[in-house]
SELUMTOR-705715 format. One record per residue (C-alpha): residue in one letter; x, y, z. Coordinates in steps of 0.05 Angstrom, whole numbers, plus 32768, in hexadecimal, padded with zeros to 4 digits. Layout:
// residues N
AXYZ;...
This chain:
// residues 497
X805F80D27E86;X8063811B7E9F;X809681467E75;X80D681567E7F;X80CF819B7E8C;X80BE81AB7ED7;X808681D87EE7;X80A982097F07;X80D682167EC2;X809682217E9B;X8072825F7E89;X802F82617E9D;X801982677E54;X8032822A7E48;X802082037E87;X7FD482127E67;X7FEF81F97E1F;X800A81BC7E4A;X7FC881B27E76;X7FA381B67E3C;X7FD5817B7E12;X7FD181517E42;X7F8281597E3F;X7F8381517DF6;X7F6C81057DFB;X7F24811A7E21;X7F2581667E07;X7EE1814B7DDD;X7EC681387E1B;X7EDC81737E43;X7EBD81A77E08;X7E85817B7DF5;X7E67817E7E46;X7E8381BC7E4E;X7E4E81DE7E16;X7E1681AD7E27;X7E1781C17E75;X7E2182157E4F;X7DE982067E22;X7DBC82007E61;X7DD882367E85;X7E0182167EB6;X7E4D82217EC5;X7E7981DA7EC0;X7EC381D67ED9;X7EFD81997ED8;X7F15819B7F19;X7F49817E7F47;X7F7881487F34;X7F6F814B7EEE;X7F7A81947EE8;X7FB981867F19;X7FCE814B7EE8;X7FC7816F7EA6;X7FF981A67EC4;X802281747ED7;X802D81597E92;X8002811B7EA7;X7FC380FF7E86;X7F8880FF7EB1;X7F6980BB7EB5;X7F2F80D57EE2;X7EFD81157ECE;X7EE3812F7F09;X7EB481757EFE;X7E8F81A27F21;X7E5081D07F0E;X7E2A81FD7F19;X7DF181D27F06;X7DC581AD7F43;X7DCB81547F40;X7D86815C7F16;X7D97818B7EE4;X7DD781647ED8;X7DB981207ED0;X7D8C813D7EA8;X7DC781537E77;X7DF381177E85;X7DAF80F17E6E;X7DB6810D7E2F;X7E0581067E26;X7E1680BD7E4C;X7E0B80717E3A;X7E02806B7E7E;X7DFB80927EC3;X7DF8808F7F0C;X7DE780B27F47;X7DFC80927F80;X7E1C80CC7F9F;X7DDE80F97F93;X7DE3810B7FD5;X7E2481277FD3;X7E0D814C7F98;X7E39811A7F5E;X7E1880FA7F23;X7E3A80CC7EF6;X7E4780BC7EB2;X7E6780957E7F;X7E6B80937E35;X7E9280627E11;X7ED980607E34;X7ECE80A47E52;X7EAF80A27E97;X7EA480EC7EC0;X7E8B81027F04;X7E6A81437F06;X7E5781617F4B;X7E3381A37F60;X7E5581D57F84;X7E6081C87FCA;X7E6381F28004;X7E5D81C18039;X7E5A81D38085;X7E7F819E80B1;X7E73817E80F2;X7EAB81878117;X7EA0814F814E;X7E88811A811E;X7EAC813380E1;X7E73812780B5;X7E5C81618077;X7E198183807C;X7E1C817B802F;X7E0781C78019;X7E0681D57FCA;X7E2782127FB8;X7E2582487F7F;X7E71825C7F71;X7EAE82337F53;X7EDD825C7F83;X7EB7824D7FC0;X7EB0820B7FAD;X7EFB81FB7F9B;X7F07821A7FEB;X7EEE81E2800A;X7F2481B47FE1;X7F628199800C;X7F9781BA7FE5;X7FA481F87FB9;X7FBB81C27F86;X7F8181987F86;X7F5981DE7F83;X7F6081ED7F39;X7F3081EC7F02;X7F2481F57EBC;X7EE082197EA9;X7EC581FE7E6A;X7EC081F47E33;X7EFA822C7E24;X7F1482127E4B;X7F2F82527E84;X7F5E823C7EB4;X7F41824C7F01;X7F7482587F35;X7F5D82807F6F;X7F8482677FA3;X7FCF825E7F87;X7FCA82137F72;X7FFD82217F38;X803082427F5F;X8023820B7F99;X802F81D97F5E;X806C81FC7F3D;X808F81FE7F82;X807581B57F9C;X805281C87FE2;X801481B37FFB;X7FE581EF8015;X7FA181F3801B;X7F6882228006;X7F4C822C8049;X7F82823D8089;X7F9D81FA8094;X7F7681EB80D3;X7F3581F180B5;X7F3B81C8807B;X7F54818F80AD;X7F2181A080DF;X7EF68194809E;X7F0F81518093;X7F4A813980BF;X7F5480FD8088;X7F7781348061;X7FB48130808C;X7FC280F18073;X7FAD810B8029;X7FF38132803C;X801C81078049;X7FFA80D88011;X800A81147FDF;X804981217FF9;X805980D67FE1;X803380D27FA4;X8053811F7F81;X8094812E7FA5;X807481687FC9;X808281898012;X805581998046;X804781E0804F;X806281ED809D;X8019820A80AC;X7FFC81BF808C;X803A81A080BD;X801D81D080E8;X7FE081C380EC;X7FE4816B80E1;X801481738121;X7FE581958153;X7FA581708135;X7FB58126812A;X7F92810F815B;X7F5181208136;X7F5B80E98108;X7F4B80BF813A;X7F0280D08124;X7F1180B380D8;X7EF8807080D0;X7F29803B80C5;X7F16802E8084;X7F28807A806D;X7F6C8073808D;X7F75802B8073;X7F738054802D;X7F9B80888030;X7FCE805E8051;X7FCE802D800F;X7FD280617FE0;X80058078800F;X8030803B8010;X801D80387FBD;X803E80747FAC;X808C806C7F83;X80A3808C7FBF;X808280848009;X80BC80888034;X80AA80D78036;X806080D98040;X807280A2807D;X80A680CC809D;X806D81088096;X803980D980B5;X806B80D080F4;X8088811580FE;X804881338100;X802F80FD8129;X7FFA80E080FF;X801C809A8100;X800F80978154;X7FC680A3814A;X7FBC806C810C;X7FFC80438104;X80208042813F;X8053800A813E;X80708036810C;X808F80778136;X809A803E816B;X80D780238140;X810180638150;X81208042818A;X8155806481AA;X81928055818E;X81CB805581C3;X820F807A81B2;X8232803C81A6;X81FF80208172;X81F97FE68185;X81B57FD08159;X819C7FFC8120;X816880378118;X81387FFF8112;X8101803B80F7;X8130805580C4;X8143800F80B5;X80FA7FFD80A4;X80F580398074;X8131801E8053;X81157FD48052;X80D27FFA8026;X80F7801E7FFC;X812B7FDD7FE8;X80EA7FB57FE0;X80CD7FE27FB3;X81127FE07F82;X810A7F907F79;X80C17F927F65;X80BB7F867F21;X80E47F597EF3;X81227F417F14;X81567F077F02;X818F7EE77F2C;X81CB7ED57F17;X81CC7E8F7F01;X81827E847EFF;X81737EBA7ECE;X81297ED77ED9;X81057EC67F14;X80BA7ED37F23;X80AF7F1B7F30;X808B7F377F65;X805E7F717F31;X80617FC17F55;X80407FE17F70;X80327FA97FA6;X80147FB67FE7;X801C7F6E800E;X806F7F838001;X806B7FC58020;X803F7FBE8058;X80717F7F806B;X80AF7FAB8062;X809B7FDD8088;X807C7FB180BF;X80B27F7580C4;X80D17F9280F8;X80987FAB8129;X80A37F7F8155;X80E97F988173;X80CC7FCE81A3;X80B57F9881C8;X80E57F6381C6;X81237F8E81D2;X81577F798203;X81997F908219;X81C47F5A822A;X82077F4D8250;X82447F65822C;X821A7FA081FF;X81F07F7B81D6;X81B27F8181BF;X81767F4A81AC;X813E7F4F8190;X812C7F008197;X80E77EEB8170;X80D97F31815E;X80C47F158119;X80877EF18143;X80737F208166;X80757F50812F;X804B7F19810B;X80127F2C8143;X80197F7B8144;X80167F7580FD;X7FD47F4E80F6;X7FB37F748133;X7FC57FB6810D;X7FAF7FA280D3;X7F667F8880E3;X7F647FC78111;X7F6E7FEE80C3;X7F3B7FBD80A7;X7F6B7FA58071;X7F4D7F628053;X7F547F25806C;X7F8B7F07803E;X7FB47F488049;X7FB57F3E808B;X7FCB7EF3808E;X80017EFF8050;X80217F388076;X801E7F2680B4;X80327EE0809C;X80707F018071;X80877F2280B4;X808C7EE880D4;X80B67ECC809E;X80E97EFE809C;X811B7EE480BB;X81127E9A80A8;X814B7E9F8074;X817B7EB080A4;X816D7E7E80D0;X81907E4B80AA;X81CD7E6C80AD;X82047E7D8072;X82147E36805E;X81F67E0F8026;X81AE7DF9802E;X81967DB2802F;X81557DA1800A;X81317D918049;X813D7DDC805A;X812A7DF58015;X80E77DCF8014;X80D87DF1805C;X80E97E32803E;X80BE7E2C8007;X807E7E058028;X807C7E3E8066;X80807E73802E;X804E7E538001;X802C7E917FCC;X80567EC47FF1;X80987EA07FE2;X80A37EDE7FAD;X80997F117FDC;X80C17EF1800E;X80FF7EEA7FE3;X80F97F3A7FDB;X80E67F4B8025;X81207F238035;X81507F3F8012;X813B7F84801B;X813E7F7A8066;X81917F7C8057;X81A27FC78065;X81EB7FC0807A;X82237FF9805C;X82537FC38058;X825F7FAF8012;X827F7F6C801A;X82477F568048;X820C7F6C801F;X822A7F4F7FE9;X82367F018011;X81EC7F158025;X81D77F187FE3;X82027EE07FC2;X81E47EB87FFC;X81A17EC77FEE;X81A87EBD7FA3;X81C57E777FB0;X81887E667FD2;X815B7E7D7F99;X81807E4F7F6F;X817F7E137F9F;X812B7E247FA4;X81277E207F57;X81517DDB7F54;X81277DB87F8D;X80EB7DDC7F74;X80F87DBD7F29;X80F87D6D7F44;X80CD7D6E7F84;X80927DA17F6B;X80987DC37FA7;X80577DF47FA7;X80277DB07FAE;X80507D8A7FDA;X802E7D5D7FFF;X80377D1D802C;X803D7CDB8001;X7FFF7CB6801D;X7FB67CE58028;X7F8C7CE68067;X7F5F7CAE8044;X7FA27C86803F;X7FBC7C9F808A;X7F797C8880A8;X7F797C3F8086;X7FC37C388095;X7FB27C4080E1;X7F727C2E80E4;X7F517C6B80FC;X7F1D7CA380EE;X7F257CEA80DD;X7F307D0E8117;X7F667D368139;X7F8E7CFD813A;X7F8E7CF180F2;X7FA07D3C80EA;X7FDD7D2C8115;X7FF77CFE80EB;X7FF07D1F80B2;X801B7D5480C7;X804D7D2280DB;X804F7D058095;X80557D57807B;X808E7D5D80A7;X80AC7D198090;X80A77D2D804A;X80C67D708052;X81087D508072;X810C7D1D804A;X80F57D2D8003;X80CC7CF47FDC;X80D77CB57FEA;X809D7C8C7FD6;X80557C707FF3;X80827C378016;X80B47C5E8041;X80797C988053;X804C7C568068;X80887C3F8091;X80937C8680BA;X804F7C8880C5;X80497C4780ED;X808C7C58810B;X80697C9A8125;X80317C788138;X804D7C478166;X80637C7C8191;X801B7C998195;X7FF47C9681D6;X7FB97C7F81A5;X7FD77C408188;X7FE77C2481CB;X7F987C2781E5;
């Protein structure tokens, strides 16, 4: 946990003494490489987050270096130091290592030269720690310490940048995004992540050039945007990614939500509504009780499926908004069509396959609770709440009642009584029906003797009749679920050939 005293209260004496007490648990490491790399004549440097960390009264979990040394002459001494190694970014000039718990990545000093159309490095090897800590993204993330002293290297103003929480980088703002255009999302995802603010000439420059990340593949973006979303606090890294127009180019259903909001407010700010939605989901993960149930099963934070369904659910009310007779507004089946903007975006970010169909299945849930209005709920509705949610039934208790942004007291508070009545309603029918393996009382084997039939479509009709069945009417035995299924089946076009 970082210390209480902020870094701008702090000598820079003791930011060092700090840096280097946070560093105490790998300081063997750090000195023991430091004078092998010496020994042979080479210059080795931490670099980057963990020098960024340490200053920030964090300890480092990752060692990142760089040297003067080429990928050769490093294995070589890495050889001699690790249990293990690799070198699968030899190209890019990075050898690793790892000895016992302590695993390192060491790369030469780079002075790349950059394609500017295809955005891809003509990976060039360099001979200076200055030049090389240029070509970083920002003055914070472009500080070293030269070991095995260890000297603190700050050429470009990272501890000032730090002390006062801005984002700069080495190289005029334009370049080092021309460089790399992902690093405009790096912003916004650092922005998140520390607490910091955008330098206006990074604003600056992410405003005029976002449409370069259009050249990013969707995999980098798909990244960023989780660590993004991962962060304690996104809400300002989003609200970055939309003002300087990122969002449009990568994730637009986002700025889409800032519908105009006519003077007599008659529907929300449905964007700042979503950024609310995030940011209450984010409080209930973790342990959580309700009152009269005690603890409940928690949905464990950081958790991405949550987010990107908070922030999503309500996508679909660009296009479903309507302005009816007498002032209202609608926004009928927005939660469906959300369901499809949110799985088309998704695949189009090349999330996986299961976070695809749990968010965009959780969006299309979000409104289910409410559908069954403020009065108590019968079983057969609690079973249908519970089946359509399935794993995500967790999740969906918190997306739910996150999605309740009101500023009126007494009616969050019915909201929330509401909802907590039908937690304890789940866990009652839950406890005598077993409701996560509910299934219908006779199997297809059983279905296809009863009507004499073969598997087939058919057979996968009836089935879902007898699902149906048992959700309304809870168990009732072999008998009575034998009896509704010749009942339905004498109203089949099939029975009467």
């Amino acid at each position: 946990m970082p210390e209480p005293d902020p870094v701008n209260e702090l000598p820079y004496a003791e930011l060092q003494a700090r840096a280097v007490r946070h560093l105490a648990p790998v300081l063997g490491v750090l000195t023991d490489l430091g004078a092998r790399f010496a020994a042979q004549g080479h210059e080795l440097a931490l670099v980057g987050g963990p020098v960024r960390d340490a200053l920030l009264g964090r300890t480092p979990s990752d060692l990142d270096f760089t040297t003067s040394a080429s990928p050769e002459q490093t294995q070589a001494i890495l050889d001699d130091w690790a249990d293990a190694t690799w070198d699968m970014g030899r190209a890019f000039g990075t050898i690793g290592g790892q000895r016992g718990a302590d695993t390192v990545e060491i790369t030469t000093y780079r002075a790349d030269v950059y394609d500017r159309t295809s955005r891809k490095p003509e990976v060039m090897f360099g001979d200076s720690l200055v030049d090389d800590l240029r070509r970083r993204d920002f003055t914070v993330n472009a500080m070293a310490l030269r070991l095995p002293e260890p000297e603190f290297v700050d050429p470009f103003g990272g501890l000032g940048d730090l002390a006062a929480r801005i984002l700069r980088t080495p190289a005029p703002a334009v370049e080092s995004f021309a460089d790399d255009p992902l690093r405009m999302m790096r912003a916004a995802r650092f922005v998140a992540q520390l607490g910091f603010t955008a330098s206006a000439e990074v604003v600056g420059a992410m405003t005029s050039m976002a449409s370069s990340l259009e050249m990013i593949s969707a995999e980098r973006v798909r990244d960023e945007l989780s660590k993004l979303l991962l962060a304690d606090r996104p809400t300002p890294g989003l609200r970055l990614l939309v003002d300087t127009g990122l969002a449009g180019v990568m994730l637009p259903e986002l700025p889409a939500l800032q519908l105009e909001v006519d003077e007599h407010h008659r529907h929300k700010d449905v964007y700042e509504h979503s950024l609310t939605v995030l940011e209450q989901a984010i409080a209930l993960e973790g342990p959580r009780e309700v009152p009269g149930l005690g603890p409940v099963e928690p949905v464990p934070g950081p958790d991405l499926v949550l987010r990107l369904a908070a922030l999503l659910h309500d996508i679909g009310k660009p296009a479903t908004r309507r302005f009816e007779a007498g002032g209202g507004v609608s926004f009928h089946h927005h939660e469906m069509v959300g369901a499809k903007l949110t799985k088309k975006r998704l695949k189009a970010l090349r999330y996986p396959s299961d976070i695809v169909k749990d968010v965009s299945r959780l969006v299309e849930l979000h409104l289910r609770f409410h559908g069954y209005g403020g009065g108590e709920w019968t079983d057969s509705a609690v079973r249908r709440y519970v089946t359509d949610a399935g794993p995500l039934l967790s999740r969906l208790h918190l997306l739910t009642r996150s999605d309740s942004t009101t500023r009126n007291k007494r009616r969050a508070a019915a909201l929330a009584a509401s909802y907590d009545s039908l937690e304890r309603r789940i866990a009652v029918v839950q406890a005598a029906e077993e409701l996560a393996a509910v299934r219908p009382e006779l199997d297809g084997n059983q279905i296809a003797e009863t009507l004499g039939i073969k598997p087939g479509p058919v057979l996968g009709r009836a089935y879902k009749h007898l699902l149906e069945f048992r959700l309304d009417a809870g168990p009732v035995g072999p008998d009575a679920a034998r009896a509704e299924l010749l009942r339905w089946w004498a109203q089949q076009p099939e029975a009467q050939a």
